[in-house]
N, C-alpha and C positions, 0 to 999 in steps of 0.2 A: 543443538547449535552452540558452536564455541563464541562467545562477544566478548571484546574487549571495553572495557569500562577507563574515559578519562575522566578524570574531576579537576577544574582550575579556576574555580569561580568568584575564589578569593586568593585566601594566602595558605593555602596547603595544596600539595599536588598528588592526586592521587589516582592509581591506578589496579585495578581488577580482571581475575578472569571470572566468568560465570557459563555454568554449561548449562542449560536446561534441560541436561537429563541427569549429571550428577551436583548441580547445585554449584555455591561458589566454591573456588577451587583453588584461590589464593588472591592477598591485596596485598599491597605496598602503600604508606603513603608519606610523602615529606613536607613538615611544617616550616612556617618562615618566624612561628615567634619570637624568635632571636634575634632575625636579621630587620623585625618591625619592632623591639625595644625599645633601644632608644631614642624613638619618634614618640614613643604613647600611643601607637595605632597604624594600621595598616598603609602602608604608604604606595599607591597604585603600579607607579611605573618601577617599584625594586620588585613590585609581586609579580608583575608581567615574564619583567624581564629575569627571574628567577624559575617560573615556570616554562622559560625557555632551556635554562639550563639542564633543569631537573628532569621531567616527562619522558624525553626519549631515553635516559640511563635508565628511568623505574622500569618503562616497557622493557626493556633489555633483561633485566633482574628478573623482572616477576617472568619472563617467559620461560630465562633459562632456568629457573627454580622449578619449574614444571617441564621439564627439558622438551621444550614448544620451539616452535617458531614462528613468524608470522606469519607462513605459510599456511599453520594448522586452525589462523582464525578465521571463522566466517560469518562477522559481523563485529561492526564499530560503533560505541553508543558513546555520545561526548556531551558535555554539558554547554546548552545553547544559551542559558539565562534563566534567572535573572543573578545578577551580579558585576563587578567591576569588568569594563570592554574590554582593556587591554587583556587581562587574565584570559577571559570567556575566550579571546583570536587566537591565542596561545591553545589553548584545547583544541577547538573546532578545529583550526589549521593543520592542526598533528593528526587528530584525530580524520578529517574528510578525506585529505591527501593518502593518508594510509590503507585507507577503506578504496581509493580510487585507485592505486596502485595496485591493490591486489586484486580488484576485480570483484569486490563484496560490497553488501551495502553495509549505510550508516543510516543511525538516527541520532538525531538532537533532541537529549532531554532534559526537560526544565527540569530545575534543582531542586523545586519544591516540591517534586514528583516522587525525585529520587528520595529525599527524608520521609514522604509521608507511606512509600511502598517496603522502606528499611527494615522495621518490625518482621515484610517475608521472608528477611533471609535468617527467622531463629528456626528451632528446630520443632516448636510450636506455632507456627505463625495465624496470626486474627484473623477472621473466618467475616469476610462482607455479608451485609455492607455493616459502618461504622463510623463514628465518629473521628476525626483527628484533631489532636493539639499538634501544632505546628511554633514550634519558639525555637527563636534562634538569635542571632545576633543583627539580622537584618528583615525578620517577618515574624509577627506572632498573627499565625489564624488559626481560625475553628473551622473545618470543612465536613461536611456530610460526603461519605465515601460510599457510594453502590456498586459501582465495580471498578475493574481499571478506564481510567478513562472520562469517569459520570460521578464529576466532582461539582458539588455545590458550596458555595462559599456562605457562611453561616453570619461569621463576624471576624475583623480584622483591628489591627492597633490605627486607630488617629494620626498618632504622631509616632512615639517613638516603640520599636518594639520592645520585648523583656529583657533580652540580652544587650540590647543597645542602652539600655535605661540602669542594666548590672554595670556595665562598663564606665558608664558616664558616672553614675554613682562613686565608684570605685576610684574615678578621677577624679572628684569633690573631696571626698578622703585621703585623697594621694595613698593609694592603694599598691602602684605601680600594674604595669602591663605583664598579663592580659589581666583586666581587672574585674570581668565576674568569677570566674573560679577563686580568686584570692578574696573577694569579698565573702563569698560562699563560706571559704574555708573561715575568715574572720568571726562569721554571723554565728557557727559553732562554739563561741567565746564568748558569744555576748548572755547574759541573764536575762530571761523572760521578765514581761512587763513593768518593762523600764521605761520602755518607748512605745507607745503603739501608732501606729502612719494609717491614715485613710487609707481605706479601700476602692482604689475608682472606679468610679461607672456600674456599680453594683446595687445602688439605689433606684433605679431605673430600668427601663425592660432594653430588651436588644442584647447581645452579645459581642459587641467592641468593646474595642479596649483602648484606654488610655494612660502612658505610667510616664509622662512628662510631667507629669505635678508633683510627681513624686520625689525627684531630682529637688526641684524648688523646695520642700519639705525639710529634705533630707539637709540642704544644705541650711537652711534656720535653724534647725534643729540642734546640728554640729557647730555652726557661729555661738548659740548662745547656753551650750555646753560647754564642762570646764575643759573640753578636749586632753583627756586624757586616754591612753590606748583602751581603757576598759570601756571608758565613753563611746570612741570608735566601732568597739566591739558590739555595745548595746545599739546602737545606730543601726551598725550592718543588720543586726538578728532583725529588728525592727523592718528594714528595708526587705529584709526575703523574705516575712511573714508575709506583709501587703502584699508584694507581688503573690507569691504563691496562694494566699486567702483566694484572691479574685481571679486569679485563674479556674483556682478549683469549683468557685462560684462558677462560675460563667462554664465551663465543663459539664456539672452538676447540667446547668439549667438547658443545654444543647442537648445531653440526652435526652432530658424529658421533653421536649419541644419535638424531638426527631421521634421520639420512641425507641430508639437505638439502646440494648444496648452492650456494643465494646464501644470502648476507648483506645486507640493511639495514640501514644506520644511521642512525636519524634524531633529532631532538630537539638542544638548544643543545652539547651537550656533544661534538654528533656535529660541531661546527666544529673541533673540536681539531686542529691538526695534528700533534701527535706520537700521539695516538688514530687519525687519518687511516691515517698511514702504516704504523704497527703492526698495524693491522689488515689493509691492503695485502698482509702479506705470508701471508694467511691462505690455504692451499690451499683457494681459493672463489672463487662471483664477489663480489665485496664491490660494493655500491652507498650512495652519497651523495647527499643532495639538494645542491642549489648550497649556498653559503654562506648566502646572504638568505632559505633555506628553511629552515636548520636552525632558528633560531630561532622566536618565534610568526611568525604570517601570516595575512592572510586566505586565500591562495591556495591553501594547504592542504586550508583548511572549505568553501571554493567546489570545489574537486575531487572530497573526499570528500563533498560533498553532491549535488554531479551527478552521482556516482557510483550514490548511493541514490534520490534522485529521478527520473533514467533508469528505473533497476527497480523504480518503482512507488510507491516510500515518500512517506509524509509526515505530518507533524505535525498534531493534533486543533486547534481556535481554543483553544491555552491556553499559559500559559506556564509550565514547569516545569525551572528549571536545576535541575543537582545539582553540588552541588560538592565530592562523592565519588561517584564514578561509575566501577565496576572494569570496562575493559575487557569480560572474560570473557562479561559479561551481554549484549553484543553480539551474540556468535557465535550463529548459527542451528542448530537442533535438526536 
């Protein structure tokens, strides 16, 4: 089965083909961080309305690059939620109508399906069932994975997630945008134990997570430093050890609870390399998707949605994103 894969859940649009007999077979995908600069963050209706422009040229591209047509697909998978509405109408709308027109089905799939199935498309892929870390820019969970489908939610962030808490971070510093990768890249600069920031929620049993205190830290910390760039830099390294410390904590403590043991991690936060390698060292098998999968993608939605399509699924003629959409409501009874 040939599926086309849209992704527009945010600010990147992205699009895939995936066969489910020879695997993916090509992605596209175009980001908006430019055109969200100089706001300091993603701003809803230019993403919407950008992912109107964008989506139907990549379908274009990526087809004739595999000299396809749309003819030759039979089957549409889009991302239904969770994420910004305007965006998420933008897909579905491209995506259902397209699938109605040619007479194939579709399905609608959540985007935190797509990150935690991404690991399948390497050339090694995790062997269920497993654990997943899930970090991104707008969800950090821990999920127990038994097969597609039979997802259990372990522990989830409080308040902000990791990526959300890099970013915000990175705006207390005046880092500029996008501002966890340039924090990332700052914290490289800084010299160990200069600073050390609590670990939260590591004290205690359960597996949530909490990294809004950490912002509050971060920012007294940097007030009543001589704020010097080297300062900055010890700050940043300070700020990605915590986070990444208690991840790996609370990682750690899900295998052993489950008895699992792989690891996934997937989602933007899972490009980290000091998260990469810290976790590396986890008596487990730890799996990564490549680098250009941690973040959004089409190639993800095109997977997870031959995935469902293969077994059977598909979407009614209607459109319905949500853009709060909890995992858990996935899993089969």
């Amino acid at each position: 089965m040939l599926v086309l894969g849209i992704e527009s859940s945010c600010d990147e649009s992205g699009v895939a083909l995936y066969d489910t007999d020879k695997g993916l077979l090509a992605h596209l995908l175009y980001s908006q961080v430019d055109l969200h600069a100089d706001y300091g963050g993603v701003v809803p209706e230019l993403a919407s309305r950008d992912h109107i422009k964008k989506i139907t040229p990549l379908i274009r591209q990526l087809l004739a690059g595999q000299n396809l047509s749309l003819t030759d697909l039979q089957g549409i998978a889009y991302t239904a939620g969770p994420g910004l509405i305007g965006a998420l109408l933008v897909g579905a709308s491209i995506g259902r109508a397209l699938a109605f027109g040619l007479g194939i089905p579709a399905v609608a799939v959540h985007h935190m399906e797509g990150h935690l199935l991404a690991p399948m498309l390497e050339p090694s892929p995790p062997e269920f069932p497993f654990v997943a870390l899930l970090v991104s820019g707008g969800h950090t969970l821990l999920v127990e994975v038994k097969s597609l489908g039979q997802y259990r939610i372990l522990g989830e962030s409080l308040d902000d997630a990791a990526g959300e808490a890099f970013d915000k971070t990175a705006k207390l510093l005046e880092l500029g945008y996008p501002g966890g990768p340039i924090l990332a890249a700052l914290a490289e600069q800084g010299e160990a134990g200069v600073y050390r920031f609590p670990r939260p929620m590591v004290d205690r049993p359960g597996l949530d997570f909490s990294f809004s205190g950490l912002k509050t830290y971060t920012l007294n910390t940097w007030q009543q430093a001589a704020q010097t760039q080297q300062d900055k830099a010890n700050i940043a390294r300070a700020f990605q050890e915590a986070v990444v410390d208690t991840l790996f904590i609370k990682c750690k403590r899900a295998l052993q609870q489950t008895g699992t043991h792989n690891l996934v991690v997937a989602g933007g936060v899972g490009a980290n390399r000091c998260l990469r390698e810290k976790l590396s060292t986890l008596e487990a098998s730890v799996s990564f998707p490549r680098l250009e999968f941690c973040t959004d993608n089409g190639a993800m939605i095109a997977y997870a949605g031959a995935m469902r399509l293969q077994a059977g699924e598909s979407e009614p003629v209607r459109i319905s994103p949500k853009p709060r959409w909890s995992l858990s409501e996935l899993s089969k009874n």
